[in-house]
Backbone bond lengths (Angstrom), bond angles and torsions (degrees), N, CA, C in turn:
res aa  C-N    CA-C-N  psi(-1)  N-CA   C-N-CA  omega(-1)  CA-C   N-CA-C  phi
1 X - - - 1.461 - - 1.523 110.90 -
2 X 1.677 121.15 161.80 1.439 114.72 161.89 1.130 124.08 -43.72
3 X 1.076 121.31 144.78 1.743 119.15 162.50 1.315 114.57 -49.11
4 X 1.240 129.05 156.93 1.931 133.52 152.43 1.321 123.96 -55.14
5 X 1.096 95.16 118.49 2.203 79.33 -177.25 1.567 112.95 -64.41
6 X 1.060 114.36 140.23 1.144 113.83 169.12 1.326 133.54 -68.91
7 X 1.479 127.45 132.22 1.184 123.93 -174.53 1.784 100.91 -85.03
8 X 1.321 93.36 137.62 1.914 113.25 178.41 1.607 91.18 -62.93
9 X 1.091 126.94 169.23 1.701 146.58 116.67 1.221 113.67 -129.14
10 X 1.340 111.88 129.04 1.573 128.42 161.42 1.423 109.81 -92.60
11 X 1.502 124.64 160.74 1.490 145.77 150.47 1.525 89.28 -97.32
12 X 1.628 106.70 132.52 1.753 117.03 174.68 2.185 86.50 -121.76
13 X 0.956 112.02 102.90 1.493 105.50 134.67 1.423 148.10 -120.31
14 X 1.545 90.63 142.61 1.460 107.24 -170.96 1.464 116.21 -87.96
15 X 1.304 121.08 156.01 1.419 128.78 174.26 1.371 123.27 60.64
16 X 1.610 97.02 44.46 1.295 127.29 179.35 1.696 106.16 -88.39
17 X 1.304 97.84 113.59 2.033 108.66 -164.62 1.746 84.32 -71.85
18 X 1.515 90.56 162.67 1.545 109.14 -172.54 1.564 108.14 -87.35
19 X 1.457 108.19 88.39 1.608 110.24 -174.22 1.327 106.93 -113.47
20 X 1.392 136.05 1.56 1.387 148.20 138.59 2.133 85.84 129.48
21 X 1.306 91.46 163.63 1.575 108.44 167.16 1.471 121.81 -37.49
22 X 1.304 118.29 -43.30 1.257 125.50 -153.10 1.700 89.10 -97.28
23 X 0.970 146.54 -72.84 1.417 143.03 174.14 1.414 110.47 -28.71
24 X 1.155 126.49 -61.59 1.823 134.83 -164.69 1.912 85.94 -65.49
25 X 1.452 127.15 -59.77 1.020 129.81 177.99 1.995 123.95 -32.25
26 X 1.152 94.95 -69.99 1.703 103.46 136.24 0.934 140.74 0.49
27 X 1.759 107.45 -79.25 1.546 110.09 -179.42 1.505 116.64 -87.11
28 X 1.587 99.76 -26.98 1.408 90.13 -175.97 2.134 103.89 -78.75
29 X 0.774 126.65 -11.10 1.748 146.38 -164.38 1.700 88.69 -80.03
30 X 1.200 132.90 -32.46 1.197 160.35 -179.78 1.504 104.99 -41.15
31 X 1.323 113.78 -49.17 1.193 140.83 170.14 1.752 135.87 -75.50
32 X 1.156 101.35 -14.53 1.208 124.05 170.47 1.677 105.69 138.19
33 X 1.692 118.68 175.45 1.060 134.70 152.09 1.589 127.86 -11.32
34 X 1.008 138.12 86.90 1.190 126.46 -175.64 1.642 108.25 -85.14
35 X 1.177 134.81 141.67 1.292 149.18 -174.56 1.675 98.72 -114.86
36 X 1.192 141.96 -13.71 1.340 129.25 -174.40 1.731 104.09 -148.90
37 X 1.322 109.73 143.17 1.722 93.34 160.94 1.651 99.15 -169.11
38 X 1.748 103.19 143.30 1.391 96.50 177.23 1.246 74.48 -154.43
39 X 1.607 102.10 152.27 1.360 140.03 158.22 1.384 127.09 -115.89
40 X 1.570 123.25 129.45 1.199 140.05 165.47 1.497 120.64 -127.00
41 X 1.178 98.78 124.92 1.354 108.60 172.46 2.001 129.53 -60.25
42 X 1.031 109.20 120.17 1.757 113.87 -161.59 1.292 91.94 -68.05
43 X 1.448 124.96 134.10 1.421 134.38 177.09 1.711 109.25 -85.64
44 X 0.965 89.91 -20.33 1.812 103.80 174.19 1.663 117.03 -74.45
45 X 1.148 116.92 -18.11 1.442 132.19 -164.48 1.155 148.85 -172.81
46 X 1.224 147.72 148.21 2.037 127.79 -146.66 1.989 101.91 -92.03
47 X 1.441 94.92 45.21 1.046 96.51 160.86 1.811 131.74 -144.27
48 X 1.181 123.60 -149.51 1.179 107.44 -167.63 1.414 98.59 -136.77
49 X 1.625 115.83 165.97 1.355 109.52 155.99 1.576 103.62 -121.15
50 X 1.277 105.41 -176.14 1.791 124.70 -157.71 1.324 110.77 -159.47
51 X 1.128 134.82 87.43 1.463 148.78 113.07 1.319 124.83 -24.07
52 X 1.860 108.00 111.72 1.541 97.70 -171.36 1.567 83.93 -153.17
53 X 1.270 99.20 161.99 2.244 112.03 176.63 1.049 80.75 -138.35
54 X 1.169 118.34 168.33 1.486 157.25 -163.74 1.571 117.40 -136.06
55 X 1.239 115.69 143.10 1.389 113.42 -173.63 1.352 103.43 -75.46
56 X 1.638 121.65 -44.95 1.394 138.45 159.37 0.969 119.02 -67.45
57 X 1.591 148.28 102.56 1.251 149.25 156.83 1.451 112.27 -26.95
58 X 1.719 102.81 -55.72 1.944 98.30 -168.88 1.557 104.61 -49.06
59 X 1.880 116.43 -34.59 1.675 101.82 -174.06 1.800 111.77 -47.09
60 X 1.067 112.56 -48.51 1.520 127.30 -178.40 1.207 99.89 -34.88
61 X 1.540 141.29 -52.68 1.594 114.80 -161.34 2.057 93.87 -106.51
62 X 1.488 118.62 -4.61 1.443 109.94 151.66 1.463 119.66 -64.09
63 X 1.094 127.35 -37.11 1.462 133.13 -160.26 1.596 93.18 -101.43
64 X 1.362 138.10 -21.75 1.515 137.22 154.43 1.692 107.31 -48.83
65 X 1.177 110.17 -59.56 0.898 121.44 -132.38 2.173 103.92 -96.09
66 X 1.212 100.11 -37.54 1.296 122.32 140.36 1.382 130.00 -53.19
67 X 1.166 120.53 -52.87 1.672 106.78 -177.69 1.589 107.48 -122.67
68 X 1.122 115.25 47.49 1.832 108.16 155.64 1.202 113.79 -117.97
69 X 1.182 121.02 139.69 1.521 124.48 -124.72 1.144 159.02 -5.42
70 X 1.568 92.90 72.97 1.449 124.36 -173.92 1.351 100.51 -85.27
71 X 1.631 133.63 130.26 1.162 135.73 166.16 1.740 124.97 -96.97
72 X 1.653 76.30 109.74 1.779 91.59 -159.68 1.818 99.53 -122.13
73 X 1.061 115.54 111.79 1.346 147.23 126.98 1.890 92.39 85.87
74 X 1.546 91.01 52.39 1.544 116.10 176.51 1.136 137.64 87.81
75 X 1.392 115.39 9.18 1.604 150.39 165.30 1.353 105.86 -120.80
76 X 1.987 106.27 179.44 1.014 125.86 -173.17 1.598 102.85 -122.34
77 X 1.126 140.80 126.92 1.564 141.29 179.24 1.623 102.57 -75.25
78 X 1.429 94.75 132.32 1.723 87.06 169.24 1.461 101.60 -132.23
79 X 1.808 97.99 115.35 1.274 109.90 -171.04 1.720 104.33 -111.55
80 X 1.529 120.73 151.75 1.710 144.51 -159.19 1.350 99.17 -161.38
81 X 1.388 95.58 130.42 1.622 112.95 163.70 1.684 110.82 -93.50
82 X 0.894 131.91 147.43 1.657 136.49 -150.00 1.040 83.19 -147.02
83 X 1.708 110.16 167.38 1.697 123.41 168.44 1.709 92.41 -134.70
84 X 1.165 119.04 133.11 1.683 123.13 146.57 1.433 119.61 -79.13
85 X 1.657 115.12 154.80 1.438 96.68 -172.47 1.540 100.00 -88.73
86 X 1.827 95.58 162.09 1.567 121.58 -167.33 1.985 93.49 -37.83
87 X 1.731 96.62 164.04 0.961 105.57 174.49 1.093 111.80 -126.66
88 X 1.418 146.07 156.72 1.832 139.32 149.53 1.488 112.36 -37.69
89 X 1.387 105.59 101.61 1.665 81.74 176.89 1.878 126.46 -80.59
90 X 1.735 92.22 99.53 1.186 107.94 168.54 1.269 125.21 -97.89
91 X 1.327 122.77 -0.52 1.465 131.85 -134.32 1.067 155.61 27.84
92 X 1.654 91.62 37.61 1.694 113.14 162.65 1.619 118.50 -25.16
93 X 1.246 131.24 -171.84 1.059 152.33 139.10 1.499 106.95 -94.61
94 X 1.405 123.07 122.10 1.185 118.33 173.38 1.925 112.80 -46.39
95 X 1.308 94.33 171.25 1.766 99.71 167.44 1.780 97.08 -110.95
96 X 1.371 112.52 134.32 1.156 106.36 141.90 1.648 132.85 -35.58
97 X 1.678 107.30 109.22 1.232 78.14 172.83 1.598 140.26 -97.47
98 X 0.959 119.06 -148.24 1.658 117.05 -149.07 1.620 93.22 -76.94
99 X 1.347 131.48 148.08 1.255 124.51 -174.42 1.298 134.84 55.10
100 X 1.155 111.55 18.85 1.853 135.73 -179.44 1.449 91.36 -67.14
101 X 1.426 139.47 -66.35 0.940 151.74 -165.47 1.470 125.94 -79.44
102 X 1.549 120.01 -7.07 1.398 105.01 -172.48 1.598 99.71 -100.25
């Protein structure tokens, strides 16, 4: 039979202070391999959010579990592990899904 698609998980953190790409990259990399990463800036606040997967899943609930509310550089990070729904495994790039970002 086909394979199962695999279900995505992302780490989404919020209230990530503006220390440029390469720093946030860093700490969260800290945790293992990252395979995905995007940043957007929160329109609500002088900070950012960060969308990242991991090549290793287990990093995902170290790097959960490690940096939500961590007080970094005058805020508090608020970090969540999320699931996107399964995909065909074709080896798409996942899509962000809907509300990842607000």
């Amino acid at each position: 039979g086909a394979p199962e698609p695999r279900q995505i998980t992302y780490v989404r953190v919020a209230g990530v202070p503006r220390l440029g790409e390469e720093q946030v990259r860093l700490l969260l990399g800290y945790f293992g391999e990252l395979s995905s990463f995007s940043l957007q800036s929160d329109p609500r606040s002088e900070t950012d959010i960060v969308i990242v997967t991991y090549a290793d899943p287990s990093a995902e609930a170290a790097a959960v579990d490690r940096l939500d509310g961590m007080f970094l550089a005058g805020g508090h990070l608020s970090v969540t592990l999320a699931r996107a729904a399964p995909l065909p495994s074709q080896g798409q790039v996942p899509a962000m899904p809907v509300g990842a970002f607000d």
